[in-house]
PDB file of N, CA, C and O in Angstrom:
ATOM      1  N   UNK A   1      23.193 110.893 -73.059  1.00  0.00           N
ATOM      2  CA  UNK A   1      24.423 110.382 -73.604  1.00  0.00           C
ATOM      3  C   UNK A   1      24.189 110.064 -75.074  1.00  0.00           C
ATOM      4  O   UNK A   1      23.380 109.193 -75.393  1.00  0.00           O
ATOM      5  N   UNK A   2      24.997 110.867 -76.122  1.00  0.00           N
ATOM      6  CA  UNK A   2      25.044 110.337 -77.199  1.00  0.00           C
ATOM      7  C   UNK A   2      25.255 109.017 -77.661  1.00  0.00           C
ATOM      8  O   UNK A   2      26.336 108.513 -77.357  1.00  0.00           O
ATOM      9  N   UNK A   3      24.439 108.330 -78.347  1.00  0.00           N
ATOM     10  CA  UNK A   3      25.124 107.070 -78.598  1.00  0.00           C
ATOM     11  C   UNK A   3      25.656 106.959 -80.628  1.00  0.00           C
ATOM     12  O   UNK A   3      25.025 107.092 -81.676  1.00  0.00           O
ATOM     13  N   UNK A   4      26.920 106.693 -80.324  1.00  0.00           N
ATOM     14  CA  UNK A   4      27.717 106.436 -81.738  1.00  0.00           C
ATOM     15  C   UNK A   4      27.978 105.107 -81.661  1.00  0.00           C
ATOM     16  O   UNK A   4      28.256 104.320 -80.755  1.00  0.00           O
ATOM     17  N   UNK A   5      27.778 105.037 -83.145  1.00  0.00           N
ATOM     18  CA  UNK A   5      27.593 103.824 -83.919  1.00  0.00           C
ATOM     19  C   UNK A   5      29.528 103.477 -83.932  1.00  0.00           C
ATOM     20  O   UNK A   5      30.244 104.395 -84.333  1.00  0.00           O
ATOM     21  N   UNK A   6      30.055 102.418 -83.571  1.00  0.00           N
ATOM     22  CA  UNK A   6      31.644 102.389 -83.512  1.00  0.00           C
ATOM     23  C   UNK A   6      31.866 100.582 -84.283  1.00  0.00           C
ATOM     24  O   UNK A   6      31.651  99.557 -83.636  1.00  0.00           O
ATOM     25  N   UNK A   7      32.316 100.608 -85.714  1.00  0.00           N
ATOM     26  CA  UNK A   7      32.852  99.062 -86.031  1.00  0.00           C
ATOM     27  C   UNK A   7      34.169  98.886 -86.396  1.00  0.00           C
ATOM     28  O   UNK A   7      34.530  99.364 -87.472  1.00  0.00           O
ATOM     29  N   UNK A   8      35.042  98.225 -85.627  1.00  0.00           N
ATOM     30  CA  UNK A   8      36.799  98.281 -85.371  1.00  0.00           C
ATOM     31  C   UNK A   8      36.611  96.451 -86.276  1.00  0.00           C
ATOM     32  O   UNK A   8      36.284  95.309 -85.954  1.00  0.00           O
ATOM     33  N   UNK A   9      37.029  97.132 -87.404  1.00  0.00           N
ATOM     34  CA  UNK A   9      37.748  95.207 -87.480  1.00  0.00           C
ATOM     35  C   UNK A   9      39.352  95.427 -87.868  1.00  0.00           C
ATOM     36  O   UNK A   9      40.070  96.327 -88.305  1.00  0.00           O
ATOM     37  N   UNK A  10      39.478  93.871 -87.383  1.00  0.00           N
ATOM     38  CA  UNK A  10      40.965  93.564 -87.621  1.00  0.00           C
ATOM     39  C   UNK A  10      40.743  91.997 -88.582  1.00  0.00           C
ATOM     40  O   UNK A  10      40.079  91.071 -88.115  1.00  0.00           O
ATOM     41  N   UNK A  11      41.418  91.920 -89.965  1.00  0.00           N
ATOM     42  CA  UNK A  11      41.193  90.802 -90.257  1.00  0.00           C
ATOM     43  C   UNK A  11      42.042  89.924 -89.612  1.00  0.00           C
ATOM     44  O   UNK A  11      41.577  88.790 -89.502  1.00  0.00           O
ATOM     45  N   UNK A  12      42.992  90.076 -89.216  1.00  0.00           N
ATOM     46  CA  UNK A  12      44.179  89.142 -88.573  1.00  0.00           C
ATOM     47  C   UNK A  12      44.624  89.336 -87.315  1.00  0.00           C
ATOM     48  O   UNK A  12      44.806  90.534 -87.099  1.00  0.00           O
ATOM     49  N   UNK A  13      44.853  88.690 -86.470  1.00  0.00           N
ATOM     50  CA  UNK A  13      45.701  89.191 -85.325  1.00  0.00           C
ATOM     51  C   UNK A  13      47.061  89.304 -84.968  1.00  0.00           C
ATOM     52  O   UNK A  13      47.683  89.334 -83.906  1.00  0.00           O
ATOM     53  N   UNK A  14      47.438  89.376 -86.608  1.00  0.00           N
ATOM     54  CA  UNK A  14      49.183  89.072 -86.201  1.00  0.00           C
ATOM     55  C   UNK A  14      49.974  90.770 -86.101  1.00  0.00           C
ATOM     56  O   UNK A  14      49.638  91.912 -86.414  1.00  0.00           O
ATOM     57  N   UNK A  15      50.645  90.405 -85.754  1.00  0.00           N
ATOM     58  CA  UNK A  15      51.664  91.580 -84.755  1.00  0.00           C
ATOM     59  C   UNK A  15      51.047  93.041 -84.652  1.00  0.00           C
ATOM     60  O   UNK A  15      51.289  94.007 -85.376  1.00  0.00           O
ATOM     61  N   UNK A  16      50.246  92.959 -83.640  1.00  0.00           N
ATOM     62  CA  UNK A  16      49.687  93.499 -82.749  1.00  0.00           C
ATOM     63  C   UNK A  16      50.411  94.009 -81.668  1.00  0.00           C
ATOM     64  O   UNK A  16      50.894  93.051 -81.063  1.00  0.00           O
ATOM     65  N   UNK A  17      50.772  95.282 -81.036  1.00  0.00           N
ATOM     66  CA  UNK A  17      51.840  95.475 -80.608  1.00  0.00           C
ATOM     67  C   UNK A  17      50.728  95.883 -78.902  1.00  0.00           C
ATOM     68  O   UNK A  17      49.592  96.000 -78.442  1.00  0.00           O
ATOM     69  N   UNK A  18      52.126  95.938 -78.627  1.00  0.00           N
ATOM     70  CA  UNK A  18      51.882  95.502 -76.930  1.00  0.00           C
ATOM     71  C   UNK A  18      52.332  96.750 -76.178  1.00  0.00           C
ATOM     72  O   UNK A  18      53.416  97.271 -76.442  1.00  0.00           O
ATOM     73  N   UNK A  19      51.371  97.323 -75.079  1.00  0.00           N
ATOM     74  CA  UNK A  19      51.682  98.729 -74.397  1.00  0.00           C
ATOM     75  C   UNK A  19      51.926  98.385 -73.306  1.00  0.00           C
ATOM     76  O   UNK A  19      51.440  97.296 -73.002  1.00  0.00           O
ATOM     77  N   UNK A  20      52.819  99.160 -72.149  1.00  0.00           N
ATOM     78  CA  UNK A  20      52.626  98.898 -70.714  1.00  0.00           C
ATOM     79  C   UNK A  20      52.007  99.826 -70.417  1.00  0.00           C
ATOM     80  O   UNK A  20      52.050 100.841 -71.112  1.00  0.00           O
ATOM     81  N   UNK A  21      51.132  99.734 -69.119  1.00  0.00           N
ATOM     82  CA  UNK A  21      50.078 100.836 -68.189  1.00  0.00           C
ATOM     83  C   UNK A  21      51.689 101.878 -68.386  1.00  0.00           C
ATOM     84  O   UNK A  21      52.626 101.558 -69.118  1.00  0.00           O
ATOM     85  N   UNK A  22      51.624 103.073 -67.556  1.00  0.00           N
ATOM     86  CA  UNK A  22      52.885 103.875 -67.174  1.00  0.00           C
ATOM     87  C   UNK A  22      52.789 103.448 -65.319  1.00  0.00           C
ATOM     88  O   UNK A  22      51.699 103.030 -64.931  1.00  0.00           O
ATOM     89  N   UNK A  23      53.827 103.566 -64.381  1.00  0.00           N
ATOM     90  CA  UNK A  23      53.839 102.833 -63.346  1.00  0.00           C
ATOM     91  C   UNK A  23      52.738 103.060 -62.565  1.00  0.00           C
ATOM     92  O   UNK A  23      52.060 103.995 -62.991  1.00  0.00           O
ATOM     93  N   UNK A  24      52.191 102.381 -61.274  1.00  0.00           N
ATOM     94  CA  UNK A  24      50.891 102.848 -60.714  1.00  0.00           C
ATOM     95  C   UNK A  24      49.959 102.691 -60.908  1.00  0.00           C
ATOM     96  O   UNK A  24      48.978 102.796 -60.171  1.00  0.00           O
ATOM     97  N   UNK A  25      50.065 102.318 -62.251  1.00  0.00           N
ATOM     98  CA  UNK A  25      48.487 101.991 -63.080  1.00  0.00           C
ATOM     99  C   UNK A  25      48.302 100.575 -63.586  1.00  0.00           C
ATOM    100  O   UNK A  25      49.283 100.047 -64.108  1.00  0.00           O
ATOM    101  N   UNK A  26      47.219  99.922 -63.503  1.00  0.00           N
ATOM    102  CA  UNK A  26      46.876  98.605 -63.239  1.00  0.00           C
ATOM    103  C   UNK A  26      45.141  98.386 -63.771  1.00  0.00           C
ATOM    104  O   UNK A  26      44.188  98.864 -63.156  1.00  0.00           O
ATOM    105  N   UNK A  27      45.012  97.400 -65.280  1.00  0.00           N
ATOM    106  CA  UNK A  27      43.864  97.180 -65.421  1.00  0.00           C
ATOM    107  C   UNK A  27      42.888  96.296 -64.551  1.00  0.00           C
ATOM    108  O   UNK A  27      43.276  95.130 -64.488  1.00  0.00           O
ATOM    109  N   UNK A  28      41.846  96.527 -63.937  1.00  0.00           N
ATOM    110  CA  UNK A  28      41.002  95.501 -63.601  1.00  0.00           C
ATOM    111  C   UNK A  28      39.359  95.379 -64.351  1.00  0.00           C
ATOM    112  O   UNK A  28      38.857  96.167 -65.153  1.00  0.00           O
ATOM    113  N   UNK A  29      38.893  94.388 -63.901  1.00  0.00           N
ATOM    114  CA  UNK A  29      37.380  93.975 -63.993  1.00  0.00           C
ATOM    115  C   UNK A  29      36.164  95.350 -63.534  1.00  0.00           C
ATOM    116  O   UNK A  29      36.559  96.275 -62.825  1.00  0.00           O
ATOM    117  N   UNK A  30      35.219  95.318 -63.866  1.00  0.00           N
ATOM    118  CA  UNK A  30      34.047  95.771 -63.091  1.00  0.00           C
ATOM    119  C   UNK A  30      33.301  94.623 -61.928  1.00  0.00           C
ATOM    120  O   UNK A  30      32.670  93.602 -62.202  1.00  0.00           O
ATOM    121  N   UNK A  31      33.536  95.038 -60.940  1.00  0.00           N
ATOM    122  CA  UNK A  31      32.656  94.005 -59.955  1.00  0.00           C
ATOM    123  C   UNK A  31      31.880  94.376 -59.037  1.00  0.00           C
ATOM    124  O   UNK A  31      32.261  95.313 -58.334  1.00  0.00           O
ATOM    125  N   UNK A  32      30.708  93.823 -58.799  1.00  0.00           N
ATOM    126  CA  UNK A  32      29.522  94.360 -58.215  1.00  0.00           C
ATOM    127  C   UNK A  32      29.771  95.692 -56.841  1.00  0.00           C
ATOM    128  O   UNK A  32      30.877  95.496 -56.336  1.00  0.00           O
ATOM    129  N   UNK A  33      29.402  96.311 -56.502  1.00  0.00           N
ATOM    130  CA  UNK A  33      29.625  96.912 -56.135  1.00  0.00           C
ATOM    131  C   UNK A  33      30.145  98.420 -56.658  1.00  0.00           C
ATOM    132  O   UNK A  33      30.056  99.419 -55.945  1.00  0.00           O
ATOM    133  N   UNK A  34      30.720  98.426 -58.063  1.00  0.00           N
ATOM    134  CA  UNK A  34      31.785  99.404 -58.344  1.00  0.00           C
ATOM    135  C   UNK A  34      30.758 100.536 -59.451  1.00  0.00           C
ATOM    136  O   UNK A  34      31.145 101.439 -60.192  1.00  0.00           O
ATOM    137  N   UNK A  35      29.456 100.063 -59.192  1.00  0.00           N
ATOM    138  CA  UNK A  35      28.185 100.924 -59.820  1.00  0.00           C
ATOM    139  C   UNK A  35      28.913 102.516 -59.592  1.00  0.00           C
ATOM    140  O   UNK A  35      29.172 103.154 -60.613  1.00  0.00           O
ATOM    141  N   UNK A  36      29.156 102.982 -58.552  1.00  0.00           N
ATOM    142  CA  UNK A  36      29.357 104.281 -58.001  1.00  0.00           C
ATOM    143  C   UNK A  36      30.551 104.798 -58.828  1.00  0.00           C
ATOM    144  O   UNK A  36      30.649 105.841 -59.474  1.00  0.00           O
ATOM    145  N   UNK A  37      31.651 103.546 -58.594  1.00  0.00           N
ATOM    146  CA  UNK A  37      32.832 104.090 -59.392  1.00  0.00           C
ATOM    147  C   UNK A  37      32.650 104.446 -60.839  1.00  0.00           C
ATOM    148  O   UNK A  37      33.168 105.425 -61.375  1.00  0.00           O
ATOM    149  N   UNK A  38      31.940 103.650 -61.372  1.00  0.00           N
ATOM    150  CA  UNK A  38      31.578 104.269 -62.471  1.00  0.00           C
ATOM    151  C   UNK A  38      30.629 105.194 -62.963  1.00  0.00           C
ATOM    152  O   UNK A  38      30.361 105.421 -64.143  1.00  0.00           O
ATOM    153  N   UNK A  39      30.068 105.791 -61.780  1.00  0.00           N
ATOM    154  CA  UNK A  39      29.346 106.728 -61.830  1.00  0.00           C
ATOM    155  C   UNK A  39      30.240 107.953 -61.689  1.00  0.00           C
ATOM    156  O   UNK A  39      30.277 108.565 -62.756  1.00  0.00           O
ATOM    157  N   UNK A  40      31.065 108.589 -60.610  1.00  0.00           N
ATOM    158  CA  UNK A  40      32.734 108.849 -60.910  1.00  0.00           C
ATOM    159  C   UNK A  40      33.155 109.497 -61.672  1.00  0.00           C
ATOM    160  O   UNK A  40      33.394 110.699 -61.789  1.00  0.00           O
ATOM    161  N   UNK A  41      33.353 107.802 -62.785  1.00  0.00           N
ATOM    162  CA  UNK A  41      34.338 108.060 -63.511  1.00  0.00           C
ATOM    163  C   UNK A  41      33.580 108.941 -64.803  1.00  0.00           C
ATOM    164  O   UNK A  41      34.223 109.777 -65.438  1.00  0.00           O
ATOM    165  N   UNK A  42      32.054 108.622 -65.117  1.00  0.00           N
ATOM    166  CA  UNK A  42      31.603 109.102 -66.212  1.00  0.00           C
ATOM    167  C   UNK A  42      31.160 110.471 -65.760  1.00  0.00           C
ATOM    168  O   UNK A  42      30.451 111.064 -66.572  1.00  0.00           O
ATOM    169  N   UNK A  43      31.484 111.212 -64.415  1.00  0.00           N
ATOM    170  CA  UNK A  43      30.684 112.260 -64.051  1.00  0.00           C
ATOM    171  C   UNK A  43      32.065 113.409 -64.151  1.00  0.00           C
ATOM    172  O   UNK A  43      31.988 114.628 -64.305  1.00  0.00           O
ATOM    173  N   UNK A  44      33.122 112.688 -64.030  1.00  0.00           N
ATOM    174  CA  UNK A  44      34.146 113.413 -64.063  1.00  0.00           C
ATOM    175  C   UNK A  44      34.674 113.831 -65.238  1.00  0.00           C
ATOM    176  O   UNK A  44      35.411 114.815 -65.312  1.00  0.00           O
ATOM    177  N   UNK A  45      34.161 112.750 -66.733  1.00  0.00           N
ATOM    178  CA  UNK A  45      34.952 112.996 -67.912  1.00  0.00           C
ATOM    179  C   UNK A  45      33.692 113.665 -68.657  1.00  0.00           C
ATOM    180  O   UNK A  45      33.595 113.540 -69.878  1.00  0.00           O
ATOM    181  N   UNK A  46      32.402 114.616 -67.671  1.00  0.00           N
ATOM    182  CA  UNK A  46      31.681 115.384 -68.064  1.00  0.00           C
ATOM    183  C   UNK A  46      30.234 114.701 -69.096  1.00  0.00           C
ATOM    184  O   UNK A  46      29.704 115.268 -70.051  1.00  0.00           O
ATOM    185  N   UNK A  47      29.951 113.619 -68.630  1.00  0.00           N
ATOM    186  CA  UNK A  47      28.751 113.203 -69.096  1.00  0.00           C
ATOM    187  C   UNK A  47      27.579 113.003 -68.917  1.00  0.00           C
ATOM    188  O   UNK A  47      26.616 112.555 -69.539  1.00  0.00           O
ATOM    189  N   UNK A  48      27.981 113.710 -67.247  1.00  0.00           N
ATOM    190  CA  UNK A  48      26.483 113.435 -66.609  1.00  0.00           C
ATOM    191  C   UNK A  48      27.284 114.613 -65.485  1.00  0.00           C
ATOM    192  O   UNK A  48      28.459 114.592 -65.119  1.00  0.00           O
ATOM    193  N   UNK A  49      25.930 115.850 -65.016  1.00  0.00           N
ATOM    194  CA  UNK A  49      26.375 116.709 -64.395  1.00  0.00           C
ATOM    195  C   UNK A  49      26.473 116.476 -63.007  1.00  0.00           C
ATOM    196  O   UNK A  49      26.894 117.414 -62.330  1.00  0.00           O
ATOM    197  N   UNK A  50      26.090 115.134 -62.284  1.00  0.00           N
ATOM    198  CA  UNK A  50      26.467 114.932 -60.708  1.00  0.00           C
ATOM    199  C   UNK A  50      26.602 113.313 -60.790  1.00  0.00           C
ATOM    200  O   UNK A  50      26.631 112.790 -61.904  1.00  0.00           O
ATOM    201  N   UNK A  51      26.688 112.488 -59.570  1.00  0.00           N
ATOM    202  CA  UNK A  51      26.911 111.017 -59.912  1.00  0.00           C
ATOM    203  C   UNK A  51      25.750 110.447 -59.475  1.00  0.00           C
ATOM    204  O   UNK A  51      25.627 109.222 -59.465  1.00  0.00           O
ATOM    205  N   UNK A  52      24.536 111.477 -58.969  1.00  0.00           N
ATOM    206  CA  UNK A  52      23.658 110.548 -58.353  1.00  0.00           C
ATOM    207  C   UNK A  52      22.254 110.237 -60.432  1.00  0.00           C
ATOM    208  O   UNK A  52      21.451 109.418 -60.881  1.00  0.00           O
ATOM    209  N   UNK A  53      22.974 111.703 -60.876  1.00  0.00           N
ATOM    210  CA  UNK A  53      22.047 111.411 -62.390  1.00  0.00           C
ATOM    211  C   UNK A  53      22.872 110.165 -62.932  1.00  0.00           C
ATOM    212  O   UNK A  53      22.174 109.226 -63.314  1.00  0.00           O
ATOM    213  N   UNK A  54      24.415 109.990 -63.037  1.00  0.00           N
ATOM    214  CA  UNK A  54      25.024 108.826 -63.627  1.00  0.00           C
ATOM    215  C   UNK A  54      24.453 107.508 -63.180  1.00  0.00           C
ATOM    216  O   UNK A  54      23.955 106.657 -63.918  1.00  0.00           O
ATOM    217  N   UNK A  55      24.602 107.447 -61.769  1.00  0.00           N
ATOM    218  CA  UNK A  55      23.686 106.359 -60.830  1.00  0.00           C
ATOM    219  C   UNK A  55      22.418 105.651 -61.575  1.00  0.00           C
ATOM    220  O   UNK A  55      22.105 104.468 -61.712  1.00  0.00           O
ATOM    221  N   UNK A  56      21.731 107.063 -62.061  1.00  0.00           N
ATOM    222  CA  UNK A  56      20.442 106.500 -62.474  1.00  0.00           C
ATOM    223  C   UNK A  56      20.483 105.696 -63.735  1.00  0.00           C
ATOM    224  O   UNK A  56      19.851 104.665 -63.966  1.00  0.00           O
ATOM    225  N   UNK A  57      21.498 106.454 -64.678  1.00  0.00           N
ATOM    226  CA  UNK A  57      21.478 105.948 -65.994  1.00  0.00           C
ATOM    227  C   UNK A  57      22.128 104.324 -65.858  1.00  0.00           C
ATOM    228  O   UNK A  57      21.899 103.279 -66.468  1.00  0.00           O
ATOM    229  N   UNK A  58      22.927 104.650 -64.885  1.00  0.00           N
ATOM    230  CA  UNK A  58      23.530 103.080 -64.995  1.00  0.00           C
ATOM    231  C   UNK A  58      22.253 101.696 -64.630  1.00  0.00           C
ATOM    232  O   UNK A  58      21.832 100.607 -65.019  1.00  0.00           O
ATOM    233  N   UNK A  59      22.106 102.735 -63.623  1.00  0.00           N
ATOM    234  CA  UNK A  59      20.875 101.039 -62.788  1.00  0.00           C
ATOM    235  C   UNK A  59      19.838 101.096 -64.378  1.00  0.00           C
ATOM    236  O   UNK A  59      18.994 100.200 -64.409  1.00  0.00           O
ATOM    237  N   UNK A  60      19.850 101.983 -65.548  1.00  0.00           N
ATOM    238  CA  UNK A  60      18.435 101.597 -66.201  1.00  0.00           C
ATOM    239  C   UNK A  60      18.971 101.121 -67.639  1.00  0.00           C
ATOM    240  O   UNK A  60      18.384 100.690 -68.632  1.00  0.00           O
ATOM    241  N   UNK A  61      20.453 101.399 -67.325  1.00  0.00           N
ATOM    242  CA  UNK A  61      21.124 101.024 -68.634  1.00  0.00           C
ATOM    243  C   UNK A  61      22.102  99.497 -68.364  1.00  0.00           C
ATOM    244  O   UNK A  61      22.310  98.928 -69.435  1.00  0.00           O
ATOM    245  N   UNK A  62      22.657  98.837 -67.248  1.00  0.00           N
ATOM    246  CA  UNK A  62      23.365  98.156 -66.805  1.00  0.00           C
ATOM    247  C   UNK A  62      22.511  97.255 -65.567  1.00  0.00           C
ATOM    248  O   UNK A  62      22.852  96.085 -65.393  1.00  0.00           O
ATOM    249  N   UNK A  63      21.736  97.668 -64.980  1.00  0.00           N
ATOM    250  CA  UNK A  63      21.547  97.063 -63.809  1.00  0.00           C
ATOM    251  C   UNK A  63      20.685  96.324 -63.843  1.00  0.00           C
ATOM    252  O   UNK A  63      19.933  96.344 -62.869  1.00  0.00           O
ATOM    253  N   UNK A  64      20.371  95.278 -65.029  1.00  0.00           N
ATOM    254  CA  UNK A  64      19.893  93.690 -65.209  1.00  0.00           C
ATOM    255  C   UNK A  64      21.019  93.427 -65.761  1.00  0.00           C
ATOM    256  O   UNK A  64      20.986  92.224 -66.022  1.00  0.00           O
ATOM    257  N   UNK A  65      22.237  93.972 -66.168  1.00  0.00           N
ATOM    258  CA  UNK A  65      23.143  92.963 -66.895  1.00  0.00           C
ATOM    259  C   UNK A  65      24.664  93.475 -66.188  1.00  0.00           C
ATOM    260  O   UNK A  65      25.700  93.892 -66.707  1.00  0.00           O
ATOM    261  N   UNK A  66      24.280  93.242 -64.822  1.00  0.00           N
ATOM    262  CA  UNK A  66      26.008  93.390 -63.946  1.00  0.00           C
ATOM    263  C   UNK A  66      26.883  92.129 -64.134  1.00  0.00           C
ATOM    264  O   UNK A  66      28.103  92.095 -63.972  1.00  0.00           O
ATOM    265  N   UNK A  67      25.880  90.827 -64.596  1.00  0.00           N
ATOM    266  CA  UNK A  67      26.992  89.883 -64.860  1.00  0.00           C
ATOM    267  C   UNK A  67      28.224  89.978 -66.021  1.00  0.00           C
ATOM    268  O   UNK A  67      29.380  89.553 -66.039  1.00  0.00           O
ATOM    269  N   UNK A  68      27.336  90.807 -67.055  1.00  0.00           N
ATOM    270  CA  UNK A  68      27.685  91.098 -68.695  1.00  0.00           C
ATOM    271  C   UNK A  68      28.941  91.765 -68.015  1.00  0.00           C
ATOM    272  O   UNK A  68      30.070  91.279 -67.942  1.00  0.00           O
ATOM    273  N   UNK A  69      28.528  92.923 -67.555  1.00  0.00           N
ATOM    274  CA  UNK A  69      29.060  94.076 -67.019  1.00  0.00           C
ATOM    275  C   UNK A  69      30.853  93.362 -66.373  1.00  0.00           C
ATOM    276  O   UNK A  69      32.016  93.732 -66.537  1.00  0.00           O
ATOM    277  N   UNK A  70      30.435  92.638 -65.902  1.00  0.00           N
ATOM    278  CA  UNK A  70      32.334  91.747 -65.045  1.00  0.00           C
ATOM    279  C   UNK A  70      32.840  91.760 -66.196  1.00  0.00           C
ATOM    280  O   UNK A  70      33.842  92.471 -66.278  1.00  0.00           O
ATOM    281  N   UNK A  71      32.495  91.188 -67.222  1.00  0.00           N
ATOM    282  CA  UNK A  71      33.388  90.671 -67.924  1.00  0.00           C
ATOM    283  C   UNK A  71      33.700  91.764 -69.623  1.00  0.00           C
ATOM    284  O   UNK A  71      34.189  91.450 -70.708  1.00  0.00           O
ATOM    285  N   UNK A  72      33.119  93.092 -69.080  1.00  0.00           N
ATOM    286  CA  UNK A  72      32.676  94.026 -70.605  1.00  0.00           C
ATOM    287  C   UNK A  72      32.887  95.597 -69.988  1.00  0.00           C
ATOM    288  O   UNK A  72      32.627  96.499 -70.784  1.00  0.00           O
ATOM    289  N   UNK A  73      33.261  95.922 -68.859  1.00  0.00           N
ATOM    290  CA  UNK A  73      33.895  96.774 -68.098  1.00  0.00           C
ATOM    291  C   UNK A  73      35.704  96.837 -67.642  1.00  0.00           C
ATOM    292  O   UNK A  73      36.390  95.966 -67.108  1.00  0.00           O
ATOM    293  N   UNK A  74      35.922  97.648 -67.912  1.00  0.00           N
ATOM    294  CA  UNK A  74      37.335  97.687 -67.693  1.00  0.00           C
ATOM    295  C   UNK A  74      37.607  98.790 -67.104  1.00  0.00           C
ATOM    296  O   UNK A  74      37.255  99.803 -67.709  1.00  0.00           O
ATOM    297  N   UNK A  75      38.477  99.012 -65.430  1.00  0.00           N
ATOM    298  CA  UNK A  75      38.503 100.246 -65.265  1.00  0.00           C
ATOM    299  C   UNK A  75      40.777 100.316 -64.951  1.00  0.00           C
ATOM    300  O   UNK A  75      41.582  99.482 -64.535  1.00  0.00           O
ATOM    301  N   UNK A  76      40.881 101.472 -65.346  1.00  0.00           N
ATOM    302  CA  UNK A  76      41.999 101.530 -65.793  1.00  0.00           C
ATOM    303  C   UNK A  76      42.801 102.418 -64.695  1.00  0.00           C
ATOM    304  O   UNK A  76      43.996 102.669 -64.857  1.00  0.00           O
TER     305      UNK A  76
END
């Protein structure tokens, strides 16, 4: 996995505009268990050629920091 360098600033937070999901669709958390789903999701948008190689990258890239992970995961 390539890794890019990404810095988003905003000096202000004023009017910031607001999207809805389109119907059906609903943000949640990452929570224990959902290792696989995101194995999935990154195997499907072609970043890893099966989910058991995604699997791996996650447990060596994520899997001391699943607490981080609740609150720094978003699946859509």
């Amino acid at each position: 996995m390539e890794r890019i360098k990404l810095k988003m600033i905003r000096n202000h937070l004023d009017n910031i505009p607001e999207y809805e999901l389109p119907e059906g669709y609903s943000i949640r958390l990452f929570k224990e268990g959902d290792e696989r789903l995101w194995a999935e999701v990154e195997t499907a948008a072609g970043e890893f050629s099966n989910i058991d190689e995604a699997l791996q990258r996650f447990h060596k890239e994520f899997g001391s920091h699943i607490e981080e992970m609740k609150y720094r995961c978003l699946f859509i």
